[in-house]
C-alpha positions as CSV (number, residue, x, y, z in Angstrom):
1,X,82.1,99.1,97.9
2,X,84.1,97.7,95.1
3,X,84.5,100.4,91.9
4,X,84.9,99.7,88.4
5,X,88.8,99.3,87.8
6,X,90.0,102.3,86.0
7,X,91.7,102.1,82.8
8,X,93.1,103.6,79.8
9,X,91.4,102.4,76.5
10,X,89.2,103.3,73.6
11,X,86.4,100.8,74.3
12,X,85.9,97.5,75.7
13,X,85.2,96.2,72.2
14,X,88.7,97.3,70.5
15,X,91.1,97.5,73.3
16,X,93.0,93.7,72.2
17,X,93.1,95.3,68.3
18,X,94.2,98.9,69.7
19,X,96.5,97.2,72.4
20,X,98.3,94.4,69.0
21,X,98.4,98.1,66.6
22,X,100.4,99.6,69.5
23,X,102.8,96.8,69.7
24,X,103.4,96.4,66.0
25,X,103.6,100.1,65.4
26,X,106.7,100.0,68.0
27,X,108.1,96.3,66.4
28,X,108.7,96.3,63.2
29,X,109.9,93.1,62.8
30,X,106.1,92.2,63.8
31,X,102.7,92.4,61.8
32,X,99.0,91.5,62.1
33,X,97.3,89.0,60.2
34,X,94.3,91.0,58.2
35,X,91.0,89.8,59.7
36,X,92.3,88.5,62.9
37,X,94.1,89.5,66.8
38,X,96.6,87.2,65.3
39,X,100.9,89.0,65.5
40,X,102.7,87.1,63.0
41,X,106.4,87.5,62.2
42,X,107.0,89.6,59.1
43,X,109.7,87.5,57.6
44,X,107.8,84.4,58.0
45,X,108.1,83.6,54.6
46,X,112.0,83.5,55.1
47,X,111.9,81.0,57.9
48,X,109.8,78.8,55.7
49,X,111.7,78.9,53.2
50,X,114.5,77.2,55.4
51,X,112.4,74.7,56.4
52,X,112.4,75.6,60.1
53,X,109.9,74.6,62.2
54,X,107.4,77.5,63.1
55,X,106.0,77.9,66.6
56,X,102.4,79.3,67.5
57,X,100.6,80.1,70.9
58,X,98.5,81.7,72.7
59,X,95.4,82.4,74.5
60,X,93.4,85.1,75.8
61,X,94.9,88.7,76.5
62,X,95.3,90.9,79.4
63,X,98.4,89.0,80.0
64,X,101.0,91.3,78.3
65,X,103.9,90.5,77.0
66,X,102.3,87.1,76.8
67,X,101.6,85.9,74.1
68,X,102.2,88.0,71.3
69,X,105.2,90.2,73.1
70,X,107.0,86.2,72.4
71,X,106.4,86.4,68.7
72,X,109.9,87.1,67.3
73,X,113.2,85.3,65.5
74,X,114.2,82.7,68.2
75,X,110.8,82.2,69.8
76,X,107.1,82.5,68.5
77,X,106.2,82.5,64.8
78,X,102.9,83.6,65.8
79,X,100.3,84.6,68.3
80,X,97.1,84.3,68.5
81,X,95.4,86.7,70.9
82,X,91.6,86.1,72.4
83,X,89.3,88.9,74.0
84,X,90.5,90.0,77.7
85,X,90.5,86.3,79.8
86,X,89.1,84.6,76.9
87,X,90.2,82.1,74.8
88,X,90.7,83.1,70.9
89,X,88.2,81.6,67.9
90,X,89.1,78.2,66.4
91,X,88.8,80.1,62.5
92,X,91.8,83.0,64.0
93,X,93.9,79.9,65.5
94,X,93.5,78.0,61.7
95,X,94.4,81.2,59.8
96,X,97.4,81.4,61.5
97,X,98.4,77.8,61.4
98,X,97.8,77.9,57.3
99,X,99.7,81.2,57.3
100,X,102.8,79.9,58.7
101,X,102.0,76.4,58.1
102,X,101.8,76.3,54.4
103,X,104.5,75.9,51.6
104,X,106.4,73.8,54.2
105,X,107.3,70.4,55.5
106,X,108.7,71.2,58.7
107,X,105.4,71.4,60.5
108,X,103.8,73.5,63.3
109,X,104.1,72.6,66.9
110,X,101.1,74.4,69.3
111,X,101.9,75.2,72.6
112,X,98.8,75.7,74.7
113,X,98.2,76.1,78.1
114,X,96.1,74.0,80.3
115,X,92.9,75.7,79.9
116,X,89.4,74.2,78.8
117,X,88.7,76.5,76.3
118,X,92.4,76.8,75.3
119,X,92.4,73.3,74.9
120,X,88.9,72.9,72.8
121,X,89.5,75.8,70.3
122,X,93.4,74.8,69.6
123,X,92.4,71.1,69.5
124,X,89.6,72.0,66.9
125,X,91.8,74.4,64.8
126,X,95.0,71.8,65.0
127,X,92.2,68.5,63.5
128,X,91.0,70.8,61.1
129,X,94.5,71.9,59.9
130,X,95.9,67.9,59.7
131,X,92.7,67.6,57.9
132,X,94.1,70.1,55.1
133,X,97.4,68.4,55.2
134,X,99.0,70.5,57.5
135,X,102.3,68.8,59.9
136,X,100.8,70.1,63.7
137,X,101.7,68.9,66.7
138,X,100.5,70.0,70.1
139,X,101.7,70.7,73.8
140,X,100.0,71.4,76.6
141,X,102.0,73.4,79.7
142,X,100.4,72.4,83.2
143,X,103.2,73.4,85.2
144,X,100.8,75.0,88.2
145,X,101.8,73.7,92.0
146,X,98.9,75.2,94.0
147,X,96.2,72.6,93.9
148,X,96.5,70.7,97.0
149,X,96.0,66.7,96.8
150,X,92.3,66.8,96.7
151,X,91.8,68.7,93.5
152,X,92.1,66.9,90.2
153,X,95.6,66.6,88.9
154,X,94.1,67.5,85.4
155,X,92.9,70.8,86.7
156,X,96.8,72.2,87.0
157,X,97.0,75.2,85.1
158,X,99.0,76.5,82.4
159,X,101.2,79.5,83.8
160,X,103.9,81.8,83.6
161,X,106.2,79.0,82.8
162,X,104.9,78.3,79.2
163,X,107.3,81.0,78.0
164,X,110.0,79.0,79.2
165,X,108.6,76.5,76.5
166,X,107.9,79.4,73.9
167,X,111.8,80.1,74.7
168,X,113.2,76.5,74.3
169,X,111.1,75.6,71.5
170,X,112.0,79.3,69.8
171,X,115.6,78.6,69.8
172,X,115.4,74.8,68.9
173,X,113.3,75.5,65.5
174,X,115.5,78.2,64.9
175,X,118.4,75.8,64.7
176,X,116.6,74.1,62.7
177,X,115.8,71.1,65.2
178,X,112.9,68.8,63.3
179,X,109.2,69.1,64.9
180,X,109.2,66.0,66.5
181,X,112.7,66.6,68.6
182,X,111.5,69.9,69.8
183,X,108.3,68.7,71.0
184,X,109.3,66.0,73.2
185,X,112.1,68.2,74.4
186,X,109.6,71.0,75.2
187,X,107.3,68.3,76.8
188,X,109.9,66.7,79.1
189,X,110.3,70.3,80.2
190,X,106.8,70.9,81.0
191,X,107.2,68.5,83.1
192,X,110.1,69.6,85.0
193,X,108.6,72.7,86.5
194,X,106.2,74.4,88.4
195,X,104.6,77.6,89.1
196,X,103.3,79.1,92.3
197,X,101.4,82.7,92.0
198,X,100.4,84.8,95.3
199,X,98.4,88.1,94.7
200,X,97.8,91.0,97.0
201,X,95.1,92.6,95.1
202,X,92.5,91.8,92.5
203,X,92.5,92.9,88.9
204,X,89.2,93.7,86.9
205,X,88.7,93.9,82.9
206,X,88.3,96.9,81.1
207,X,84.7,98.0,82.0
208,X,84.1,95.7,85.4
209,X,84.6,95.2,88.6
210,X,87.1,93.7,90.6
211,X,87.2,89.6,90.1
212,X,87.5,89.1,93.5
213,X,88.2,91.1,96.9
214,X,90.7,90.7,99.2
215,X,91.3,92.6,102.9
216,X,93.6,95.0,103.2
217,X,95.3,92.5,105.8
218,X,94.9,89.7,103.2
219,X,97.1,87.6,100.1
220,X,96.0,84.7,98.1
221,X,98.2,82.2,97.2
222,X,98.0,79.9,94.3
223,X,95.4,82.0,92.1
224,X,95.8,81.6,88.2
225,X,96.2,84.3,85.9
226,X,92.6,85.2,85.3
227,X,91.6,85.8,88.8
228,X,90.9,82.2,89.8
229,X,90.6,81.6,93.2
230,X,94.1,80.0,94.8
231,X,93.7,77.4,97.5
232,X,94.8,79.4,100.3
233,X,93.8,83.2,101.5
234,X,96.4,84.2,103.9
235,X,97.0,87.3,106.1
236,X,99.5,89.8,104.8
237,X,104.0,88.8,105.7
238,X,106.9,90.2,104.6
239,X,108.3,89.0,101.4
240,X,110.3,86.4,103.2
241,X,107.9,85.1,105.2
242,X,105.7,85.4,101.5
243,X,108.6,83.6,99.4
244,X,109.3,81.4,102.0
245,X,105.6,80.0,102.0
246,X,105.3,79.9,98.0
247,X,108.1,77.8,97.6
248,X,107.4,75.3,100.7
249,X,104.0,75.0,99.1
250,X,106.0,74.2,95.8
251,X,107.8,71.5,97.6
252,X,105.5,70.0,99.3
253,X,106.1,66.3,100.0
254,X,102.9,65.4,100.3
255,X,101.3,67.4,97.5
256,X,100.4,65.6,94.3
257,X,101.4,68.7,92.2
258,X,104.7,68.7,93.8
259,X,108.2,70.3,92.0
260,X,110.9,68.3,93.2
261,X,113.5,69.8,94.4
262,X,116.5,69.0,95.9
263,X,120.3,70.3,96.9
264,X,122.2,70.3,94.4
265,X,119.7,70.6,91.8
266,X,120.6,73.3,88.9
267,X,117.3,75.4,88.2
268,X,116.3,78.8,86.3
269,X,114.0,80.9,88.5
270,X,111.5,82.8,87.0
271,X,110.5,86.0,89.3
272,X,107.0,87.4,87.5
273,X,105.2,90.5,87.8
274,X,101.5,89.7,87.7
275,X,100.6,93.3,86.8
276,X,100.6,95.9,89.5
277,X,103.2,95.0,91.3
278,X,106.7,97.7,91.9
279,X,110.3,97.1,90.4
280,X,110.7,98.0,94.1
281,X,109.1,94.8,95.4
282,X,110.1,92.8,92.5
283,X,113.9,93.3,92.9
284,X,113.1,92.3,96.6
285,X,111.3,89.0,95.9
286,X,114.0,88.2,93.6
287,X,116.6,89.0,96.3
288,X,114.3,86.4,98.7
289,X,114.0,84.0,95.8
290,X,117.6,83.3,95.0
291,X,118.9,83.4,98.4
292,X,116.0,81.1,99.8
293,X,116.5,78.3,97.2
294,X,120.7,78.9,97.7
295,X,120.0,78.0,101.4
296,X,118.4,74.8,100.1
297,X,121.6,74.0,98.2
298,X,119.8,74.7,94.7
299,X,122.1,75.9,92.2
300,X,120.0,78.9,90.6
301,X,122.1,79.2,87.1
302,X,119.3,81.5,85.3
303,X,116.9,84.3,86.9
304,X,114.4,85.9,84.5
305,X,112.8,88.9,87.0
306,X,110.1,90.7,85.4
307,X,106.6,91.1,83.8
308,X,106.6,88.1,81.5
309,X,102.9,87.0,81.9
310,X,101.2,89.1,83.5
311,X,96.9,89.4,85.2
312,X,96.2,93.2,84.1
313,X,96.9,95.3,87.1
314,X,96.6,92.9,89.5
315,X,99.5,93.4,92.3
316,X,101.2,90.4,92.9
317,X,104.0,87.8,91.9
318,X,104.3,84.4,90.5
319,X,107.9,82.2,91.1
320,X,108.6,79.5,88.3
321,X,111.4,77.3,88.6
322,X,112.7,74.8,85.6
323,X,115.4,72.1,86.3
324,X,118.0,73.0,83.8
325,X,120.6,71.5,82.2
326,X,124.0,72.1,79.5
327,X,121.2,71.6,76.8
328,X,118.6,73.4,78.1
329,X,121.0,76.4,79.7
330,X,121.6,76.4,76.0
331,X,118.6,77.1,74.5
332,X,117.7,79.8,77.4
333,X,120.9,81.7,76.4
334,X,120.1,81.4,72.5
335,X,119.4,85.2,71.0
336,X,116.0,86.8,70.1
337,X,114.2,89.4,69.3
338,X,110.7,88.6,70.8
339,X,110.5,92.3,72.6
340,X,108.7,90.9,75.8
341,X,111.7,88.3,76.4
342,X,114.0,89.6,79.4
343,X,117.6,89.6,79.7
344,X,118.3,87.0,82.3
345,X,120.9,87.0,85.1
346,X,123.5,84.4,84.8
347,X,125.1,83.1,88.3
348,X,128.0,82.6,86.9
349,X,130.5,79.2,88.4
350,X,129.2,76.4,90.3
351,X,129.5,77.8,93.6
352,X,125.8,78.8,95.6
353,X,125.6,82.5,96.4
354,X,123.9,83.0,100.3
355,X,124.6,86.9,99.9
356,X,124.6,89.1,96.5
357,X,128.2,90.3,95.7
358,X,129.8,93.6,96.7
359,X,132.3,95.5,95.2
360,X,134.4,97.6,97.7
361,X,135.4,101.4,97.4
362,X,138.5,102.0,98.1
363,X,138.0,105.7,98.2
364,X,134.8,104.8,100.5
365,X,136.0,107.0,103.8
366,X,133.6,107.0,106.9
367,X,134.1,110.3,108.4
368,X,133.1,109.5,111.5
369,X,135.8,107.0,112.7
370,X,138.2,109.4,110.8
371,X,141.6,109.4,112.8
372,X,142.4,112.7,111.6
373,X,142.4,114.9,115.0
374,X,143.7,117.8,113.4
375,X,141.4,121.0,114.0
376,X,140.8,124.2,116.1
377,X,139.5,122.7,119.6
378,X,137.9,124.3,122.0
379,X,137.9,124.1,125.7
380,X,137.6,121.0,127.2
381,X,135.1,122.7,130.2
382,X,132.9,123.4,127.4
383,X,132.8,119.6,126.1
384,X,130.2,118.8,128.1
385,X,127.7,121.4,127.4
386,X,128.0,120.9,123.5
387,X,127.4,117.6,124.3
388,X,124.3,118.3,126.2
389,X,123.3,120.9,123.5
390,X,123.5,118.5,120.7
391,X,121.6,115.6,122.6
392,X,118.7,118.0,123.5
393,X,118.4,119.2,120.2
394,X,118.0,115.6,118.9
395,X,115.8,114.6,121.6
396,X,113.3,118.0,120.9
397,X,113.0,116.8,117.0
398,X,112.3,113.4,117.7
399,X,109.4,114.4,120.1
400,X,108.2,116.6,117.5
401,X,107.7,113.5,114.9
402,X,104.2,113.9,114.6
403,X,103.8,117.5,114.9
404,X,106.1,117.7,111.7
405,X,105.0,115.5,109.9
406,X,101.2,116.8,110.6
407,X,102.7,120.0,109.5
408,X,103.9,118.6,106.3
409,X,100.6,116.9,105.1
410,X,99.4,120.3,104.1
411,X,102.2,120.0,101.0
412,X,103.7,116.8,101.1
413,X,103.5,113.0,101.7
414,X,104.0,113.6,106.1
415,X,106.8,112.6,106.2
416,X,109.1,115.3,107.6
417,X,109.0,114.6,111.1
418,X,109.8,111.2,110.5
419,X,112.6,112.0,108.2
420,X,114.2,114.2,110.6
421,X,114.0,112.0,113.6
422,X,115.4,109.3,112.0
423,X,118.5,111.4,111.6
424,X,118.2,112.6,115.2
425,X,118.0,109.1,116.2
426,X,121.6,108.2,114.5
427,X,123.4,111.3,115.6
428,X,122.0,110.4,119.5
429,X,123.6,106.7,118.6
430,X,126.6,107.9,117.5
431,X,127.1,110.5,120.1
432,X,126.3,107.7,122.8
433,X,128.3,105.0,120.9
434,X,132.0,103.8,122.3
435,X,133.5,106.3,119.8
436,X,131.1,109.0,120.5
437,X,131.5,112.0,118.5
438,X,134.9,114.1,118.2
439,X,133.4,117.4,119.8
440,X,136.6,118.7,121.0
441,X,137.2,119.4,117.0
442,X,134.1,121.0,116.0
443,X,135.5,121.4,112.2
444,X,135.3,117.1,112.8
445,X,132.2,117.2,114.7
446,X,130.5,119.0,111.8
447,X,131.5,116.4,109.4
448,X,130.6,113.3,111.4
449,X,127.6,114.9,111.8
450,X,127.2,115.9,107.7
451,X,128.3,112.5,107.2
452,X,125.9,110.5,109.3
453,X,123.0,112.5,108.0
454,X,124.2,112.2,105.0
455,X,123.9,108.3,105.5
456,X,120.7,107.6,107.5
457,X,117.9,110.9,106.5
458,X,117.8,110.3,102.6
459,X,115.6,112.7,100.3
460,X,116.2,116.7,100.3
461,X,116.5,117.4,103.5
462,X,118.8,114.9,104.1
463,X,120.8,116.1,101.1
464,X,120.4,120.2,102.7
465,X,121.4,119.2,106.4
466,X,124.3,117.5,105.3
467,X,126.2,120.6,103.2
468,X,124.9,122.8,105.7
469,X,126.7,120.8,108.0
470,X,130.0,120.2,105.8
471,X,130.4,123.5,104.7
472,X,129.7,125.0,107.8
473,X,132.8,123.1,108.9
474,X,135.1,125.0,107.2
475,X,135.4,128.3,109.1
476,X,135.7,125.8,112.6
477,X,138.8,124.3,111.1
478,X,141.1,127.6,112.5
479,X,138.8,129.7,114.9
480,X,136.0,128.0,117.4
481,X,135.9,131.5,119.3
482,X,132.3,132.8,119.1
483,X,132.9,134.6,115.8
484,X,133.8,131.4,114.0
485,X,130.5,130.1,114.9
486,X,128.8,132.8,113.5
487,X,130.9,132.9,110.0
488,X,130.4,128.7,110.3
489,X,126.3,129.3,109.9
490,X,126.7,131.7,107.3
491,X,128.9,129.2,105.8
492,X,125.8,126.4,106.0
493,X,123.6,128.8,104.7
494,X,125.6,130.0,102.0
495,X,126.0,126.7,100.9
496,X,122.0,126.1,101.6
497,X,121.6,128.7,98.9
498,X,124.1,127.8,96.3
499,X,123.3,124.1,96.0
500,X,119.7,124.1,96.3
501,X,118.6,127.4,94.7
502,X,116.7,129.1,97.4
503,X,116.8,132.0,99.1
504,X,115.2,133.8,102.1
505,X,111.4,134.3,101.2
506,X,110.8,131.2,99.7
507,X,109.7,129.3,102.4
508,X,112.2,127.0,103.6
509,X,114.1,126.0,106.3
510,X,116.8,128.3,105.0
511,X,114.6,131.4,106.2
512,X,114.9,130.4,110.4
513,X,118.5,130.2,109.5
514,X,119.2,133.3,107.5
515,X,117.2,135.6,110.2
516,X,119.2,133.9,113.2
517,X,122.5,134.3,111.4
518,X,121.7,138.0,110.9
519,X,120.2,138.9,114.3
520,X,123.1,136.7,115.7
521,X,125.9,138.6,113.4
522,X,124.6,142.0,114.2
523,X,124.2,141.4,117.9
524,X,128.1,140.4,118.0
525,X,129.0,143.2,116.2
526,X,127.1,145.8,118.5
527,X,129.3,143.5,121.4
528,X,126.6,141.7,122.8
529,X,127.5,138.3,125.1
530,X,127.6,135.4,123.3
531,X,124.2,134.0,124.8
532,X,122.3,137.2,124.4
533,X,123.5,137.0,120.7
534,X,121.8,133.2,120.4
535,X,119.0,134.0,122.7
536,X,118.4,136.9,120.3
537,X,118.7,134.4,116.7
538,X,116.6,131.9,118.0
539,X,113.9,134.6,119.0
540,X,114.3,135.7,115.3
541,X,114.6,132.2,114.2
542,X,111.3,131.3,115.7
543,X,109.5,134.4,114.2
544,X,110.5,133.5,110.8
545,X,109.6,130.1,110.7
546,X,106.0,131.6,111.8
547,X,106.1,134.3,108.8
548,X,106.6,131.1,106.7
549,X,102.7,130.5,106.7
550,X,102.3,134.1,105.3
551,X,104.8,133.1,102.4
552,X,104.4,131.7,98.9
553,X,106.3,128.4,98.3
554,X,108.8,129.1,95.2
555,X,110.8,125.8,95.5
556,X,110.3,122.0,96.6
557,X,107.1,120.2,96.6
558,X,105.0,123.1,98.5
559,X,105.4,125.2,95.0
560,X,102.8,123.0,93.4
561,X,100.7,123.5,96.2
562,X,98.3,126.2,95.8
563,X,98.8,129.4,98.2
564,X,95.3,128.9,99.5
565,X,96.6,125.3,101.0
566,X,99.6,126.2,102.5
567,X,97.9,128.5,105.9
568,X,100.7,126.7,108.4
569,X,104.1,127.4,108.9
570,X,106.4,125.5,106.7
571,X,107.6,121.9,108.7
572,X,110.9,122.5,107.7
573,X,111.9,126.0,108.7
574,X,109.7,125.2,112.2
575,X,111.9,121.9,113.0
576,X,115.1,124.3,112.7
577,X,113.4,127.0,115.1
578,X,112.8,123.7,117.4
579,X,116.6,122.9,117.2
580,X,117.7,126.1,117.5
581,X,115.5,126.8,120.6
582,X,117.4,123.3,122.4
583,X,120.6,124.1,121.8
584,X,120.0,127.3,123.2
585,X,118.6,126.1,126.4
586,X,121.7,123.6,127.0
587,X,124.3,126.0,126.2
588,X,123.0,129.3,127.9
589,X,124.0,127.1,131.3
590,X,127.5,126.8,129.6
């Protein structure tokens, strides 16, 4: 059952007003025209007074920054902003077309998108406006590719690529280009173009429902901007599998609403948020984007990646692409100070680019092919048997995946078992690999093994297992007699403690480890063998991670947990008394 979309806002009735007040209030190079949802720029009178053209648009909101985040010096002179999906009043649209109209020869020029109402309510407010003696002209952006061959070419919408025009138009009046130059330019380029959208969820308006549903399993591709259905409702791909269809259906040879595009071709891509979509999966798209159209032998010379016209929350991307030019790459690279303009990336030289760049480290060592041998070794009969320990206690974590990770839903995301075996998983590979591991130098071994942690289990206890690790490599450097195994895991749990502020009690993985280093230590000193003294930490290892369900979290996500929650041993501290228990078993046989 579908819920109505949950927003932040006043009321339904003032959220456009309350939404132009916030951007104004943070732009104040913008204001509001008195009596109207209409953003004007404040030194309007200045640009009329040089006689430069002035530039208004819009439409109906919900598409933030469009159309009044484009109001600025070197784009929009103003914007005039309907309810949510709806277009604005013919009487707001005239205001603002006599406000910056006015006092001046150099005209207006409209640009509107393809929409019915859009089209009506501009139309009406540009006749009346000639009829006072006003200079208008009027373009309308159609630049949408979905509609397959049977749908009516005059039904192509008007989409994220009109603020390509607000941009090109924007820097030509403020050259001071006449009206008539800038919109045949601007027209030409509406017709060089196209737009394909694909959504993964729906959006709803402030007070609603959803517009539409999609499956989990489910994208549509070739919606508009208000919800409109696309042409085609696809199960869920991977964003290169995704890209890959959007911009085939772009190109399509036997679509009527075809962008033509071939190698060589010089373009500016256009990678747009629709709403609800991450910088995470944005950047990706972007990545699939520009290397899918470099394979083609396009030239991309401009990518704007971004929300730039946006569907409320809706999750989802659109891809514009605009066949540029030296004049055009001009005008795209002119300055302004419209705030919902983006920086774009210039490729720079004429060369296509299959792969982004790299820049190499020169202090970028891998530790684990380090040809540096030198090191306290121990005895080769005993090579084996770490060996053996190490691969068991991999092998013991990664079948405890879900048991960890089960553990860690009571105060985290469930992810610990997975974390963990994934670095079990690379330490197995490079302990099988041709190279293997150097375990006759366990002050290397240590590192290698810091260092592939370091590279493949990510988040905290990535970051703890690794200076454990590393710092516990130090005492091994000059002693790998029984007693430098003992002062190498204080050593990692020293280091546990300095670096990520914890100590025993709090209910970590550093509490396992402190009780087996003291039962350990203590049994050594009292001249107990060497596998009595493990047999006897692991035993103490394994109670502590158990007391960890009595404790009270004081650090990492568990401490916002309430006590009450937390009734299971900690996932962390029991994975080490799991380790701990393998290598014991392996090396006792030693």
């Amino acid at each position: 059952m579908s819920h109505t979309g949950k927003k932040l806002f006043n009321s339904t009735t003032s959220c456009v007003s309350d939404c132009l007040d916030g951007l104004v209030a943070v732009n104040t190079g913008l204001r509001i025209l008195a009596g109207h949802q209409v953003v004007i720029r404040a030194d309007i009178e200045k640009v009329k007074a040089e006689g430069k053209v002035t530039l208004i648009s819009g439409g109906g909101s919900g598409h933030e920054p469009a159309h009044a985040g484009y109001v600025g010096r070197g784009m929009l002179s103003a914007a005039v902003c309907g309810a949510v999906f709806t277009s604005p009043p013919p009487s707001s649209i005239l205001s603002a077309m006599r406000v910056v109209g006015r006092g001046s020869t150099a005209g207006t020029l409209l640009i509107v998108k393809n929409y019915t109402g859009d089209l009506l309510n501009f139309g009406l407010a540009a006749e009346w406006a000639k009829s006072e003696g006003l200079k208008v002209e009027m373009i309308v952006v159609a630049e949408d590719c979905a509609l397959s061959p049977n749908n009516k070419i005059s039904g192509c919408r008007g989409l994220c690529g009109t603020v390509f025009i607000h941009k090109l138009a924007g820097a030509m009046a403020e050259k001071g280009h006449p009206l008539e130059e800038i919109a045949a330019v601007c027209k030409k380029a509406a017709g060089e173009m196209g737009t394909i959208g694909l959504s993964l969820s729906p959006c709803s308006l402030p007070g609603s429902r959803p517009s539409f549903q999609l499956q989990d399993d489910e994208m549509e591709l070739g919606l508009g901007i208000h919800g409109e259905a696309g042409v085609l409702r696809i199960k869920m791909q991977m964003a290169c599998e995704a890209v890959a269809t959007m911009l085939d259906h772009m190109t399509d040879e036997h679509s009527q609403t075809r962008f033509n595009l071939a190698s060589g071709d010089r373009v500016a891509l256009m990678v747009n948020n629709l709403g609800g979509t991450s910088v995470l999966e944005l950047n990706i798209v972007a990545r699939e984007a520009i290397q899918q159209l470099e394979k083609r032998g396009v030239i991309v010379e401009r990518v704007y990646c971004g929300s730039l016209m946006t569907s409320l929350e809706m999750a989802g991307v659109s891809l514009t692409l605009l066949h540029t030019d030296d004049t055009r790459r001009q005008w795209l690279d002119a300055p302004t100070s419209a705030p919902g303009w983006c920086a774009p990336l210039c490729v720079e030289g004429e060369s296509t680019r299959i792969t982004p760049g790299h820049m190499s480290c020169p202090e970028d060592v891998d530790h684990f092919h380090h040809t540096d041998t030198s090191g306290a070794k121990v005895e080769a009969n005993l090579v084996p048997h770490i060996k053996k320990a190490i691969s068991n206690a991999c092998q013991v974590i990664i079948q405890s995946e879900a048991e960890l990770n089960e553990l860690d839903t009571q105060c985290g995301d469930g992810d610990c078992g997975a974390t963990l075996k994934g670095g079990a998983d690379a330490i197995l590979q490079a302990l099988n690999s041709t190279e293997g591991l150097p375990i006759d130098v366990p002050h290397r071994l240590l590192i290698s093994i810091a260092t592939v942690l370091e590279k493949t289990m990510g988040g905290t206890s990535g970051a703890l297992y690794s200076v454990f690790f590393m710092a516990a490599s130090v005492p091994l450097s000059t002693d790998t007699a029984v007693e430098g195994w003992c002062r190498a895991l204080g050593a990692g749990i020293e280091a546990i403690q300095r670096y990520g502020r914890v100590v025993p009690g709090d209910r970590t993985m550093l509490d396992p480890l402190h009780a087996a280093h003291d039962a350990i230590k203590h049994q050594l000193t009292d001249g107990a063998k060497p596998v009595t003294a493990m047999a006897s930490g692991v035993e103490a290892a394994e109670n502590s991670a158990l007391e960890t369900a009595k404790m009270v979290a004081r650090v990492g996500r568990a401490s916002y947990v309430g006590s009450e929650t937390l009734t299971r041993p900690d996932p962390g501290a029991h994975a080490v008394a799991v380790w701990l228990r393998a290598l014991h078993e392996a090396l006792r046989q030693a």
